[in-house]
PDB file of N, CA, C, O and CB in Angstrom:
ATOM      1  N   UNK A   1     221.347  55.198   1.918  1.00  0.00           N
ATOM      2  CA  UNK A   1     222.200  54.281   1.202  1.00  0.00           C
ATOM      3  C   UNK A   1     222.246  54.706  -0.267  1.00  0.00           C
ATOM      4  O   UNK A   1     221.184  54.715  -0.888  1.00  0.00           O
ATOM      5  CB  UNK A   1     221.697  52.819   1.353  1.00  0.00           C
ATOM      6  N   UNK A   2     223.512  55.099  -0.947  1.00  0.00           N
ATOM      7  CA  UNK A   2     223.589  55.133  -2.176  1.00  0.00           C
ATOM      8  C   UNK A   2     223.933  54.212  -3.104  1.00  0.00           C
ATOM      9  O   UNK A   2     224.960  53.563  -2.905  1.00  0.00           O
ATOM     10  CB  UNK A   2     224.124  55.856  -2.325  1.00  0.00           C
ATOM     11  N   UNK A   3     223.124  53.971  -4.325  1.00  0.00           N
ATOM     12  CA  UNK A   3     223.001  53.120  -5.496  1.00  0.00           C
ATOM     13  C   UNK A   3     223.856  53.616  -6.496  1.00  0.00           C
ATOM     14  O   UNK A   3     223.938  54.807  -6.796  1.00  0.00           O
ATOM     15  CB  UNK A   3     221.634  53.024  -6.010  1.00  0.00           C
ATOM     16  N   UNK A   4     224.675  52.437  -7.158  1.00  0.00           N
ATOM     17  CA  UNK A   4     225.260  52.602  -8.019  1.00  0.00           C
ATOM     18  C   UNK A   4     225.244  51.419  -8.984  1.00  0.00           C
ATOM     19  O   UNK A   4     225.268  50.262  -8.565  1.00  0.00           O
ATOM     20  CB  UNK A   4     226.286  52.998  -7.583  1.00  0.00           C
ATOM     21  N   UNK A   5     225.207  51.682 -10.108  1.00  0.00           N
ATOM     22  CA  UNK A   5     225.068  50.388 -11.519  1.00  0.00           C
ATOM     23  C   UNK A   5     226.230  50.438 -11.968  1.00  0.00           C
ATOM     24  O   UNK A   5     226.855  51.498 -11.998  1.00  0.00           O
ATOM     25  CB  UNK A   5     223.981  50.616 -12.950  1.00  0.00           C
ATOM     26  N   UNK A   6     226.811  49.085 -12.474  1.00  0.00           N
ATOM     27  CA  UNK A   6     227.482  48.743 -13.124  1.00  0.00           C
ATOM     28  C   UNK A   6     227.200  48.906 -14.539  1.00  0.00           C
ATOM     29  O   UNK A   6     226.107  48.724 -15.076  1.00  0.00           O
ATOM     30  CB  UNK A   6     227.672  47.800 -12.735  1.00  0.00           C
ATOM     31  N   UNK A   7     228.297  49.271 -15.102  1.00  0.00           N
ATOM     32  CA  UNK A   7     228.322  49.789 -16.468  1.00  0.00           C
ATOM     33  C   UNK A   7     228.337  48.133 -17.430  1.00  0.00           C
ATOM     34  O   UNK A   7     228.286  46.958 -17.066  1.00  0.00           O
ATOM     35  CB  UNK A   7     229.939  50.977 -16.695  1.00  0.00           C
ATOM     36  N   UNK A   8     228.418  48.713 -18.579  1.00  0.00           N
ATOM     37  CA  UNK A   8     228.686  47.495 -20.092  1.00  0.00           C
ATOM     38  C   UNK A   8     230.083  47.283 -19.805  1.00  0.00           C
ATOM     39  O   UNK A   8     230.816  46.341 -20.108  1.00  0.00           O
ATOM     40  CB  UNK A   8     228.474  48.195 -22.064  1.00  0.00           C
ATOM     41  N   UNK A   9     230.284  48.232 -19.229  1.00  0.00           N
ATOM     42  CA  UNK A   9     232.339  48.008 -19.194  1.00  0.00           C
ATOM     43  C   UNK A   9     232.963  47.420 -17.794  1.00  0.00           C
ATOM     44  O   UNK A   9     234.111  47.476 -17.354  1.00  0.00           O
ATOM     45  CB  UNK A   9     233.339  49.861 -19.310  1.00  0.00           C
ATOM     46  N   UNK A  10     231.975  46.937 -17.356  1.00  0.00           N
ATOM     47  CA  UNK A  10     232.291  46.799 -15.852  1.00  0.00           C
ATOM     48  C   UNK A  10     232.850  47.573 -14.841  1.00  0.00           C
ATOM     49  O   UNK A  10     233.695  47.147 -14.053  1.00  0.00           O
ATOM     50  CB  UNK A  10     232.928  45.999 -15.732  1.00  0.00           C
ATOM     51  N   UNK A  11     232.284  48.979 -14.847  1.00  0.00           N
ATOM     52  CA  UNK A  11     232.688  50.304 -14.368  1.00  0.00           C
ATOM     53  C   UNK A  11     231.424  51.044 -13.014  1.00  0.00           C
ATOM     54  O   UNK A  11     230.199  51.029 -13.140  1.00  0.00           O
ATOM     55  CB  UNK A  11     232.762  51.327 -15.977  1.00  0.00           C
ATOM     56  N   UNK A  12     232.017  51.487 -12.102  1.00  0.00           N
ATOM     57  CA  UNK A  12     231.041  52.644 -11.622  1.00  0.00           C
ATOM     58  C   UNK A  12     231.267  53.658 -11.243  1.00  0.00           C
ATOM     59  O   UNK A  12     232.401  53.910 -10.833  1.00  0.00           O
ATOM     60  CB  UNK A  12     230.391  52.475 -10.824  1.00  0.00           C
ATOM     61  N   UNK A  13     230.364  54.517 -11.243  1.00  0.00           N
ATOM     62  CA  UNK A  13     230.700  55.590 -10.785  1.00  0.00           C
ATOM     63  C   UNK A  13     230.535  56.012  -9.153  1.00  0.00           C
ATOM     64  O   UNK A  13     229.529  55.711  -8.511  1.00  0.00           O
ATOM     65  CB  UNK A  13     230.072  56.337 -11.592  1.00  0.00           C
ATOM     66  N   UNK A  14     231.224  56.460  -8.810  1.00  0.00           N
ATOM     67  CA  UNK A  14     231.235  56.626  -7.016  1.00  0.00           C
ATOM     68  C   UNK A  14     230.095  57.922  -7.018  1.00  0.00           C
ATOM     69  O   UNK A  14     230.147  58.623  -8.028  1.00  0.00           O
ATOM     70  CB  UNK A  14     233.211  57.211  -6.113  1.00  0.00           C
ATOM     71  N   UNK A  15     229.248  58.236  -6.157  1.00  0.00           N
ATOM     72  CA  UNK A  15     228.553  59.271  -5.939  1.00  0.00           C
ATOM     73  C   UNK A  15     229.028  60.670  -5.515  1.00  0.00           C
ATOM     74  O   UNK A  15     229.449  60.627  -4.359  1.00  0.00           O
ATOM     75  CB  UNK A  15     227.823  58.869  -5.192  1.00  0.00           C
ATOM     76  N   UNK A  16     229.085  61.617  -5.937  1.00  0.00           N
ATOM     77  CA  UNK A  16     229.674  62.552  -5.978  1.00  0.00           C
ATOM     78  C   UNK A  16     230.029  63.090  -4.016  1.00  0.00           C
ATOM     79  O   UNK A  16     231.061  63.363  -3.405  1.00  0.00           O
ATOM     80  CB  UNK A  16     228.733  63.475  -7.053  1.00  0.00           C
ATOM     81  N   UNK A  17     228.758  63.028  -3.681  1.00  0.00           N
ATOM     82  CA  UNK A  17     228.474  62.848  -1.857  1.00  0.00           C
ATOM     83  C   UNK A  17     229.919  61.685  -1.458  1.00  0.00           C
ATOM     84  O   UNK A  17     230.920  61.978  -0.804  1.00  0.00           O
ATOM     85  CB  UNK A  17     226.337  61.772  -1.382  1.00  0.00           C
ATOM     86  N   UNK A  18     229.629  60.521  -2.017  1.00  0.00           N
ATOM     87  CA  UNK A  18     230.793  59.757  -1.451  1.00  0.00           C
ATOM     88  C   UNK A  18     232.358  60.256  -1.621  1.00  0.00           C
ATOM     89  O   UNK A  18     233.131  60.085  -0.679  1.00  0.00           O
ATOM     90  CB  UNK A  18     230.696  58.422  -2.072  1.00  0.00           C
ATOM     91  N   UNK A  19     232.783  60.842  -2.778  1.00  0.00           N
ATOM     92  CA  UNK A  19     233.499  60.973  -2.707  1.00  0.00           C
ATOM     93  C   UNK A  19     233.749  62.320  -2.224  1.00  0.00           C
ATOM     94  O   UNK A  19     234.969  62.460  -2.138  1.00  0.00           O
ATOM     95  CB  UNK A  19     233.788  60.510  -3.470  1.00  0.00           C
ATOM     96  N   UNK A  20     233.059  63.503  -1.827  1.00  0.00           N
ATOM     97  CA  UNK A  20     233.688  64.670  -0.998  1.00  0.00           C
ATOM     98  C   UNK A  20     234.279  64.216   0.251  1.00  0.00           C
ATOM     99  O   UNK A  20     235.339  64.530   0.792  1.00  0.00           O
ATOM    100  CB  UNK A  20     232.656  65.751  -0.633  1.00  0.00           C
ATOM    101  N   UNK A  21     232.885  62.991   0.759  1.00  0.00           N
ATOM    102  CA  UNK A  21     233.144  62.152   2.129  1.00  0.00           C
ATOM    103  C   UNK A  21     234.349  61.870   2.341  1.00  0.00           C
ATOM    104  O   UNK A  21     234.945  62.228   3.357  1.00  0.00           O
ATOM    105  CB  UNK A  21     232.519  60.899   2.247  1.00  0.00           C
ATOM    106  N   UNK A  22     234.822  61.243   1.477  1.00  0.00           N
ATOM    107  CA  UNK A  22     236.436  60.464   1.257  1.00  0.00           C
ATOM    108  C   UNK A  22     237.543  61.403   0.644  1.00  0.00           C
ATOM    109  O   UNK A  22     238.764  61.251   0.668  1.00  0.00           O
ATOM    110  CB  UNK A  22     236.357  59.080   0.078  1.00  0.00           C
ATOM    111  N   UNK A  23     236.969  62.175   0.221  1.00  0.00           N
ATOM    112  CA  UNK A  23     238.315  63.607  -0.088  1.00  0.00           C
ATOM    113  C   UNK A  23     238.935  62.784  -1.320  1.00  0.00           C
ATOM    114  O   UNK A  23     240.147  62.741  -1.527  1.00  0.00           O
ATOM    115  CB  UNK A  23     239.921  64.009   1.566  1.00  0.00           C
ATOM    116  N   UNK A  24     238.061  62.189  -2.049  1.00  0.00           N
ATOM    117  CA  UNK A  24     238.663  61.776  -3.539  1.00  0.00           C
ATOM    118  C   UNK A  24     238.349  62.451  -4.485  1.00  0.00           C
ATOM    119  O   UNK A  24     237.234  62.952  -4.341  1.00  0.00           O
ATOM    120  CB  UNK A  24     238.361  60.571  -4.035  1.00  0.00           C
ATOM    121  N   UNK A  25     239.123  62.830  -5.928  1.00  0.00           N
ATOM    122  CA  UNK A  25     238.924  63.924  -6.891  1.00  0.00           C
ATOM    123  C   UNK A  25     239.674  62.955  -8.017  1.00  0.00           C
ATOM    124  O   UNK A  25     240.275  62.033  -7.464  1.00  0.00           O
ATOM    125  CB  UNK A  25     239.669  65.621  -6.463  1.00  0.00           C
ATOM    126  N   UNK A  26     239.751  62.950  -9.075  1.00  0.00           N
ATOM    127  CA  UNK A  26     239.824  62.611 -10.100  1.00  0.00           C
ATOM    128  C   UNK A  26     241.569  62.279 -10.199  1.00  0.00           C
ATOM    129  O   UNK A  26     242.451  63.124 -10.044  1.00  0.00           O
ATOM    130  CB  UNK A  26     239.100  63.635 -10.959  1.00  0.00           C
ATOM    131  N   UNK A  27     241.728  61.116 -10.437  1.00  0.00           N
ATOM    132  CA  UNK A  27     243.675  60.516 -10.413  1.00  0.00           C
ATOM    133  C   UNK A  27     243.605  60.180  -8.881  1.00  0.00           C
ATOM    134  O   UNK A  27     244.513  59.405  -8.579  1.00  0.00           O
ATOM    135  CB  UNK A  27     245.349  62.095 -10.821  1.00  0.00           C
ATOM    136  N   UNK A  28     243.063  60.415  -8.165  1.00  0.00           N
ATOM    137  CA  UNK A  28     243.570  59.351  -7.088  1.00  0.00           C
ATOM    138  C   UNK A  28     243.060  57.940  -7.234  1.00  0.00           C
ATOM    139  O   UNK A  28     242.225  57.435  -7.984  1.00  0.00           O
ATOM    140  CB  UNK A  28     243.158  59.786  -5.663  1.00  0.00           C
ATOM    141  N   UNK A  29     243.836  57.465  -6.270  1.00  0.00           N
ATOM    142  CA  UNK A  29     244.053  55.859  -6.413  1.00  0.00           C
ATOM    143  C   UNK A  29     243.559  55.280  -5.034  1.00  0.00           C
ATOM    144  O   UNK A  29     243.991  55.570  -3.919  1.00  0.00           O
ATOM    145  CB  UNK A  29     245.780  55.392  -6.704  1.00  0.00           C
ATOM    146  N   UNK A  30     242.384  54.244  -5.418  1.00  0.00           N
ATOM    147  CA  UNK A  30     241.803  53.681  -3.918  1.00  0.00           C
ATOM    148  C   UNK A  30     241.940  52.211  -4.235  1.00  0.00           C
ATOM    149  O   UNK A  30     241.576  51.545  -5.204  1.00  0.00           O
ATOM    150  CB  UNK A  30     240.010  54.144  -3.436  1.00  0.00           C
ATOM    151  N   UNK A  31     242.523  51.939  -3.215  1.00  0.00           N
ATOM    152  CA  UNK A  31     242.514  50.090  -2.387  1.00  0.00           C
ATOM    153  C   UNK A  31     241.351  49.901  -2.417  1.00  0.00           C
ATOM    154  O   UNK A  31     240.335  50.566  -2.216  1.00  0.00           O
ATOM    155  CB  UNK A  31     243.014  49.704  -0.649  1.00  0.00           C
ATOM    156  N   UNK A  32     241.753  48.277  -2.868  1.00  0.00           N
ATOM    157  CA  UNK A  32     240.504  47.453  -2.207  1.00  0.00           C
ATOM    158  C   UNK A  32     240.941  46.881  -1.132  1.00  0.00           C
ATOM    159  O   UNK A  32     241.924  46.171  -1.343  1.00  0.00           O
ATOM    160  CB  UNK A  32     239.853  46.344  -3.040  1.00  0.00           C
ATOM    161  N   UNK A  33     240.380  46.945   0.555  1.00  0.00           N
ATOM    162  CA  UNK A  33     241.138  46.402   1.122  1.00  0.00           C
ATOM    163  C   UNK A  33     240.395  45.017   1.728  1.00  0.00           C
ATOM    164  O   UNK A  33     240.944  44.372   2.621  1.00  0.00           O
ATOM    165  CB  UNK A  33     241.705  47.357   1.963  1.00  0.00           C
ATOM    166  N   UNK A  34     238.832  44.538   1.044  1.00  0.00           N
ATOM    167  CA  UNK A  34     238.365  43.929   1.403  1.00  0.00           C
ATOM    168  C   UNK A  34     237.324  42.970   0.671  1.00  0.00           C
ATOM    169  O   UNK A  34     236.427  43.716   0.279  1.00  0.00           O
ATOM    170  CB  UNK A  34     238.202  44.520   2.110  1.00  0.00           C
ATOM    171  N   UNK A  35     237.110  42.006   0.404  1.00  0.00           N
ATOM    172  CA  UNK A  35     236.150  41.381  -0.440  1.00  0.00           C
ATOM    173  C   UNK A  35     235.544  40.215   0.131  1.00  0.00           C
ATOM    174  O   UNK A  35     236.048  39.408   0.912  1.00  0.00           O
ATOM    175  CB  UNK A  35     236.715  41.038  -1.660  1.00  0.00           C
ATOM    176  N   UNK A  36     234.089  40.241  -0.495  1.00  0.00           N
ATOM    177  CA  UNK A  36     233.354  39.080   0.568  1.00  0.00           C
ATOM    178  C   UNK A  36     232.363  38.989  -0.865  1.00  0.00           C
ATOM    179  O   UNK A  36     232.486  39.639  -1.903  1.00  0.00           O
ATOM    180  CB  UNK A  36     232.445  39.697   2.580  1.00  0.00           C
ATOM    181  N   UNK A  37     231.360  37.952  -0.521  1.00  0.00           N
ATOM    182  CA  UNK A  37     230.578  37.426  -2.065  1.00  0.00           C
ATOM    183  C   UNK A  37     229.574  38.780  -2.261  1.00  0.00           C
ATOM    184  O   UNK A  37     228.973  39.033  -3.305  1.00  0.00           O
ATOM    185  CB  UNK A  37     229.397  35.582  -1.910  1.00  0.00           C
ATOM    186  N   UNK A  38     229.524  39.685  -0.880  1.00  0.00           N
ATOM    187  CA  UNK A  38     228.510  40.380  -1.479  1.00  0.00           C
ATOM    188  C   UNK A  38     229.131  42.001  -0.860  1.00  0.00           C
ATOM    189  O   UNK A  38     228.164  42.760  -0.796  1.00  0.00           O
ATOM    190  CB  UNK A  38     226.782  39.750  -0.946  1.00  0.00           C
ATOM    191  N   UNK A  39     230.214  42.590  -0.481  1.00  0.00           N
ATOM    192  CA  UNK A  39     230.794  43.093  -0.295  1.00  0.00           C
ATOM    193  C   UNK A  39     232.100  43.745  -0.813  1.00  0.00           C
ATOM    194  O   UNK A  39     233.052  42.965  -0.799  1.00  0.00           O
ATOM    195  CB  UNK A  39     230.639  42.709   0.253  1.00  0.00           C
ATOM    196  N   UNK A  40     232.351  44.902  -1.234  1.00  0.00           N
ATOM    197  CA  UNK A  40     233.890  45.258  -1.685  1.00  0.00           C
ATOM    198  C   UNK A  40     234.101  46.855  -1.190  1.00  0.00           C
ATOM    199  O   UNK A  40     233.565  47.876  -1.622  1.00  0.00           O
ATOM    200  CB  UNK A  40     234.129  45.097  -3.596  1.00  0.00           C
ATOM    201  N   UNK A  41     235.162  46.657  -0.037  1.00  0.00           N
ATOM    202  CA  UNK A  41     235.740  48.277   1.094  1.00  0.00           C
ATOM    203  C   UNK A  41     236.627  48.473   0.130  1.00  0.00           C
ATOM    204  O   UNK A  41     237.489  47.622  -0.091  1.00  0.00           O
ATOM    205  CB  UNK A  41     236.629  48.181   3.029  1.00  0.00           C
ATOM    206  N   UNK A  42     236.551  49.567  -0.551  1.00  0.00           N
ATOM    207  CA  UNK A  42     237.864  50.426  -0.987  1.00  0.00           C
ATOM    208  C   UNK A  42     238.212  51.852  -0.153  1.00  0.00           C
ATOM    209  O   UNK A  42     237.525  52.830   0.142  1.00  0.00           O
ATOM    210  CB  UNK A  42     237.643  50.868  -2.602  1.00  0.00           C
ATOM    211  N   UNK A  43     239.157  51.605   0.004  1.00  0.00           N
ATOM    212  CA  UNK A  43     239.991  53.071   1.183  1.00  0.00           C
ATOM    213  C   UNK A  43     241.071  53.554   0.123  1.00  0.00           C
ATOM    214  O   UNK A  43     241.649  52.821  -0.680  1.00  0.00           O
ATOM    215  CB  UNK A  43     241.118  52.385   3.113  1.00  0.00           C
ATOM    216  N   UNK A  44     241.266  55.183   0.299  1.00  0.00           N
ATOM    217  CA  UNK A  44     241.796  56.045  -0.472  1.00  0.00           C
ATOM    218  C   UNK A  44     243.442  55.403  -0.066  1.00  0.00           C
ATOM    219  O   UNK A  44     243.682  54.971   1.061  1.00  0.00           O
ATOM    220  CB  UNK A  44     241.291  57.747  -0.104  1.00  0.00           C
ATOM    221  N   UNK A  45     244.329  55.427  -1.013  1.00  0.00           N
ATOM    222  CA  UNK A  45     245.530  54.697  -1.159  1.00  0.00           C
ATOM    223  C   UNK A  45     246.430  56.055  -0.428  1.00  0.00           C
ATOM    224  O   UNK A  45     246.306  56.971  -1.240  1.00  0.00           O
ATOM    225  CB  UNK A  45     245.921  54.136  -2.970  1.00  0.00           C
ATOM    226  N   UNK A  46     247.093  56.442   0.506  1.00  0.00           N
ATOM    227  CA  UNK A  46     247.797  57.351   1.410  1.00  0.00           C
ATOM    228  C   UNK A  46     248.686  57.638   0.019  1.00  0.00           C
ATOM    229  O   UNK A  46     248.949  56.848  -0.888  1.00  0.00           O
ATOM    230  CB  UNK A  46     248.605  56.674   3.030  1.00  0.00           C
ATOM    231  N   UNK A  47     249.155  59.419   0.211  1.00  0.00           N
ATOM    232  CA  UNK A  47     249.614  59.644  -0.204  1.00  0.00           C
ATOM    233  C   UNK A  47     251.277  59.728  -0.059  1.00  0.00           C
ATOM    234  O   UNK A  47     251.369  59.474   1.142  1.00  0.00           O
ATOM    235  CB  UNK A  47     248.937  60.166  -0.322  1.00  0.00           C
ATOM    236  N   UNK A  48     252.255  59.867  -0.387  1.00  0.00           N
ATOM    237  CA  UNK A  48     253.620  59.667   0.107  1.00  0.00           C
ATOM    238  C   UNK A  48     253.728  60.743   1.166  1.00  0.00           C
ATOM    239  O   UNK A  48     254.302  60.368   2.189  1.00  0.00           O
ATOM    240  CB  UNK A  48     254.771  59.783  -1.054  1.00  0.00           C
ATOM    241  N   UNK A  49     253.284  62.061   1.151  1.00  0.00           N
ATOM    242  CA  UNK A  49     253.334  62.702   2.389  1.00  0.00           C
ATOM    243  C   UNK A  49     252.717  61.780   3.647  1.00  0.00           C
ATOM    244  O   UNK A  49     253.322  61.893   4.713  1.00  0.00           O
ATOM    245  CB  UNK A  49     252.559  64.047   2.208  1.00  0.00           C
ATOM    246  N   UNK A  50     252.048  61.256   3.626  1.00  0.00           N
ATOM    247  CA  UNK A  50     251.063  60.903   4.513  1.00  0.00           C
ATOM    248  C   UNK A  50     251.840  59.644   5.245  1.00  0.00           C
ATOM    249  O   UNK A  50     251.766  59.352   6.439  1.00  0.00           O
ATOM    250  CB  UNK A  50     249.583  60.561   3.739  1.00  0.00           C
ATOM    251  N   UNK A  51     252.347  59.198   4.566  1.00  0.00           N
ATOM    252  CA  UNK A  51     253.759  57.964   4.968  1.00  0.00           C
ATOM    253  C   UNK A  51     254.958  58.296   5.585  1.00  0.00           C
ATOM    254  O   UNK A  51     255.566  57.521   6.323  1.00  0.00           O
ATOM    255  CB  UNK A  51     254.434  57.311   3.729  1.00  0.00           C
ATOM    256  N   UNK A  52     255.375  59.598   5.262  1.00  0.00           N
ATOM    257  CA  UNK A  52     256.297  60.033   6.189  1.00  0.00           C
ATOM    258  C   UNK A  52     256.457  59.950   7.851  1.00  0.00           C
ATOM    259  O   UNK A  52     255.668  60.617   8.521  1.00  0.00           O
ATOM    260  CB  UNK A  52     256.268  61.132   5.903  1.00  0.00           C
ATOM    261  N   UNK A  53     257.208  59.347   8.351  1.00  0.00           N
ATOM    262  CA  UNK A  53     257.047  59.007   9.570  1.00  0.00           C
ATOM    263  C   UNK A  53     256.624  58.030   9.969  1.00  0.00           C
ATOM    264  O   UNK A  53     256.799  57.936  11.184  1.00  0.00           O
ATOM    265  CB  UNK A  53     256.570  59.605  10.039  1.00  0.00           C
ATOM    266  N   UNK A  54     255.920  56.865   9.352  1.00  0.00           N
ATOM    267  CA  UNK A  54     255.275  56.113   9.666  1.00  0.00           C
ATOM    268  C   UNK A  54     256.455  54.829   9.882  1.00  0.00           C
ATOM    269  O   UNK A  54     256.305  53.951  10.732  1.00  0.00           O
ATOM    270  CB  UNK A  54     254.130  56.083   8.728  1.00  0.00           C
ATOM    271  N   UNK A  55     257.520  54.895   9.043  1.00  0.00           N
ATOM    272  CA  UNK A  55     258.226  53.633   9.732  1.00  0.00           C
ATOM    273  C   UNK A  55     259.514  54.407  10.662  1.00  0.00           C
ATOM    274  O   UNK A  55     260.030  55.517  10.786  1.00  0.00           O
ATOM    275  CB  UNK A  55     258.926  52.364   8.356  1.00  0.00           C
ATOM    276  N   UNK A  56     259.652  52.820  11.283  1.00  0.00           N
ATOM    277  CA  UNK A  56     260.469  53.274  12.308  1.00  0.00           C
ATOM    278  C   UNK A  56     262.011  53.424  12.067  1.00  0.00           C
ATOM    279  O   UNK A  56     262.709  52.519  11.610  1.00  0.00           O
ATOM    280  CB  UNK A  56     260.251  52.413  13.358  1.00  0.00           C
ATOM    281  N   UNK A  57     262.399  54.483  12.373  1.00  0.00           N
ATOM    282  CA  UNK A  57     263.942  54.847  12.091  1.00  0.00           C
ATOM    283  C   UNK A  57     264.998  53.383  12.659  1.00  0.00           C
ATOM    284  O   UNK A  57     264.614  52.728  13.628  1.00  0.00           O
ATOM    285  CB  UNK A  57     264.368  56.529  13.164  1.00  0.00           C
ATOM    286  N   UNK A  58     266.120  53.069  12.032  1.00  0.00           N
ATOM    287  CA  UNK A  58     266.805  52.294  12.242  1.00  0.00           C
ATOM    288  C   UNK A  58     268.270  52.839  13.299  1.00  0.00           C
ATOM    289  O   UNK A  58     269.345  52.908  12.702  1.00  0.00           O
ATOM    290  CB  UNK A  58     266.947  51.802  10.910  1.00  0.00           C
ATOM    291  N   UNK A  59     268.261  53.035  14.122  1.00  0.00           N
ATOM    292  CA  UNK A  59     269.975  53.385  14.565  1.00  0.00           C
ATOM    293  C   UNK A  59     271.135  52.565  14.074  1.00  0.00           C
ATOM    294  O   UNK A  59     271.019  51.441  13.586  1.00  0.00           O
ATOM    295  CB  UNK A  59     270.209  53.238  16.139  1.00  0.00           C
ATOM    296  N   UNK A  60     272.401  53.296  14.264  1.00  0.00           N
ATOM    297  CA  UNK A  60     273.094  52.811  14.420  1.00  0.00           C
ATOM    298  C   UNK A  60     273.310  52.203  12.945  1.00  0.00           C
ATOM    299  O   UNK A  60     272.367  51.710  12.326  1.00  0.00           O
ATOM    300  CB  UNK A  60     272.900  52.249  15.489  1.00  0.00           C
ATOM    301  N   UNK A  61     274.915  52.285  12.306  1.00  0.00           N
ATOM    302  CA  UNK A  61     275.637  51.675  11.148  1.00  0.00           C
ATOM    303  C   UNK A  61     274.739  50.995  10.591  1.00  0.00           C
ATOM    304  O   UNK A  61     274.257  50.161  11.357  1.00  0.00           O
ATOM    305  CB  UNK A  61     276.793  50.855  11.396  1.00  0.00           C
ATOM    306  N   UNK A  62     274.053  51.003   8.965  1.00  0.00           N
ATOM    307  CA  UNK A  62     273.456  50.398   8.359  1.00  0.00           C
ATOM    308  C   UNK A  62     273.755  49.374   7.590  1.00  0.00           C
ATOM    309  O   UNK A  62     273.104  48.460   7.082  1.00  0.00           O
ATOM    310  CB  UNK A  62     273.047  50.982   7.968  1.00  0.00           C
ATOM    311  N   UNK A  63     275.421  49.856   7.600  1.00  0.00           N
ATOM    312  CA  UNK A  63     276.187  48.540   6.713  1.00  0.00           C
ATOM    313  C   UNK A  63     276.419  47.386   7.716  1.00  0.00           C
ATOM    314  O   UNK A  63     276.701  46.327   7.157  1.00  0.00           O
ATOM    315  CB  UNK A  63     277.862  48.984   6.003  1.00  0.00           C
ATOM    316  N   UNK A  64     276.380  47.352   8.737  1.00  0.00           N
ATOM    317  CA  UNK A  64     276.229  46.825  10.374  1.00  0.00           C
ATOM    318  C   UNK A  64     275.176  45.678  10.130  1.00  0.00           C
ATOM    319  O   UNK A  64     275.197  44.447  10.128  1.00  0.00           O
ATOM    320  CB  UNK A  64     275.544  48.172  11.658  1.00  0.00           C
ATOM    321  N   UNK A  65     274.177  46.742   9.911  1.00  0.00           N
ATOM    322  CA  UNK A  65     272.539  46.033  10.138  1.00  0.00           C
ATOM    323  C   UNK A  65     272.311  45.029   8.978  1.00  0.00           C
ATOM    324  O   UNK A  65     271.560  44.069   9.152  1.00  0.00           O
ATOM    325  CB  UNK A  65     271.119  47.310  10.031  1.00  0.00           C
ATOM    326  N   UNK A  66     272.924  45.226   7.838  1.00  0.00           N
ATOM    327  CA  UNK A  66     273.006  45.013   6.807  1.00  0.00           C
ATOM    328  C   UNK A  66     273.597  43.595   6.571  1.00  0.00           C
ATOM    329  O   UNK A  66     273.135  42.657   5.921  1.00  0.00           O
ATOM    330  CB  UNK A  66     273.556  46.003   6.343  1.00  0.00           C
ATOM    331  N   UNK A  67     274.743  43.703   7.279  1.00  0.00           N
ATOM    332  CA  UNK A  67     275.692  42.010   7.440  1.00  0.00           C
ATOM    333  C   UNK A  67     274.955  41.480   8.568  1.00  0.00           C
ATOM    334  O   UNK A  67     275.012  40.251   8.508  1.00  0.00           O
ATOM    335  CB  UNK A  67     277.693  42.028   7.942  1.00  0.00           C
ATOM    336  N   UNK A  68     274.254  41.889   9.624  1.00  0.00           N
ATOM    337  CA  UNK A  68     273.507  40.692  10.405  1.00  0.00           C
ATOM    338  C   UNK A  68     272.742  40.290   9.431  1.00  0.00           C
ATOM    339  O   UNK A  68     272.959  39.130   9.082  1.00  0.00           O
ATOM    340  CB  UNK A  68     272.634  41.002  11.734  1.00  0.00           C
ATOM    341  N   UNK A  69     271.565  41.090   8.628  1.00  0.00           N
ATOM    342  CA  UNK A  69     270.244  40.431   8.103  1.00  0.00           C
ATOM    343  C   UNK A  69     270.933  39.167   7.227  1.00  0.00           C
ATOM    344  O   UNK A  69     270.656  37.972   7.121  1.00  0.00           O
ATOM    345  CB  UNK A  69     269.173  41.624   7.040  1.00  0.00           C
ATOM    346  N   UNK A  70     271.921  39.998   6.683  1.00  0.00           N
ATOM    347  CA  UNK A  70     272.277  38.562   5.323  1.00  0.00           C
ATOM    348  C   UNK A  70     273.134  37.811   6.145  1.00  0.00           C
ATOM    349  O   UNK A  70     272.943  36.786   5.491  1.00  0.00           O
ATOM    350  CB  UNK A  70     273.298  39.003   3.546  1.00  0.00           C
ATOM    351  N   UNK A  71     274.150  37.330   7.280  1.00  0.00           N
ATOM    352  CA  UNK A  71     274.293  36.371   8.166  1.00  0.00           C
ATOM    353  C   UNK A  71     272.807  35.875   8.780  1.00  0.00           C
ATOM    354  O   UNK A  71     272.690  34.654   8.873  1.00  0.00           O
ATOM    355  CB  UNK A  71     275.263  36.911   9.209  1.00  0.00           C
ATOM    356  N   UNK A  72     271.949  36.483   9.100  1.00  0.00           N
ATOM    357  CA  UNK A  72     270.964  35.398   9.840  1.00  0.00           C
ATOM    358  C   UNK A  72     270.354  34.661   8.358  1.00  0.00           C
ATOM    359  O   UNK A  72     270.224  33.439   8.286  1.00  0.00           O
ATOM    360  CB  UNK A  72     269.479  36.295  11.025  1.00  0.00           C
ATOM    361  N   UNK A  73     270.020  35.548   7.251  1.00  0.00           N
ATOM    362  CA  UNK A  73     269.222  34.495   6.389  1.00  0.00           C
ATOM    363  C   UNK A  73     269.795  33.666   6.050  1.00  0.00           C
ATOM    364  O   UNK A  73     269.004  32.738   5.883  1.00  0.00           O
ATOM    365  CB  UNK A  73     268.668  34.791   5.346  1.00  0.00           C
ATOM    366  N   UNK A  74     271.269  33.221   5.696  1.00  0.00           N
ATOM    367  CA  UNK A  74     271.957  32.360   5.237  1.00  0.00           C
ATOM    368  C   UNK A  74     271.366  30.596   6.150  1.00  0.00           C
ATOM    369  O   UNK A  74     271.918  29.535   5.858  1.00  0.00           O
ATOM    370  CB  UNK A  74     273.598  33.033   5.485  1.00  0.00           C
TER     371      UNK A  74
END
């Protein structure tokens, strides 16, 4: 288990081990995706490559899809 202190600035430093683990290097950006009174999960924030593909393609006329959404919200 690795130890880490909180700074005067309310800062820490991640352990160098943790972060090879997690493939983090200096400017990336990590989520918190979890908090509890004695607990806090941060996961590395995906990069825009890494999102590619991930939503689902729409078929079919968008200006189409476009006048249902704003007819149903009305």
């Amino acid at each position: 288990m690795k130890t880490v202190t909180l700074s005067s600035k309310n800062q820490i430093v991640i352990p160098s081990a943790v972060r090879a683990r997690m493939s983090v290097q200096s400017g990336d950006r990590l989520v918190i995706s979890s908090v509890t009174d004695t607990q806090v999960v941060l996961k590395k924030e995906p990069s825009f490559r890494q999102l590619i593909g991930t939503v689902p393609k729409r078929l079919g006329n968008p200006v189409v899809r476009i006048r249902e959404i704003r007819d149903n919200w009305r």
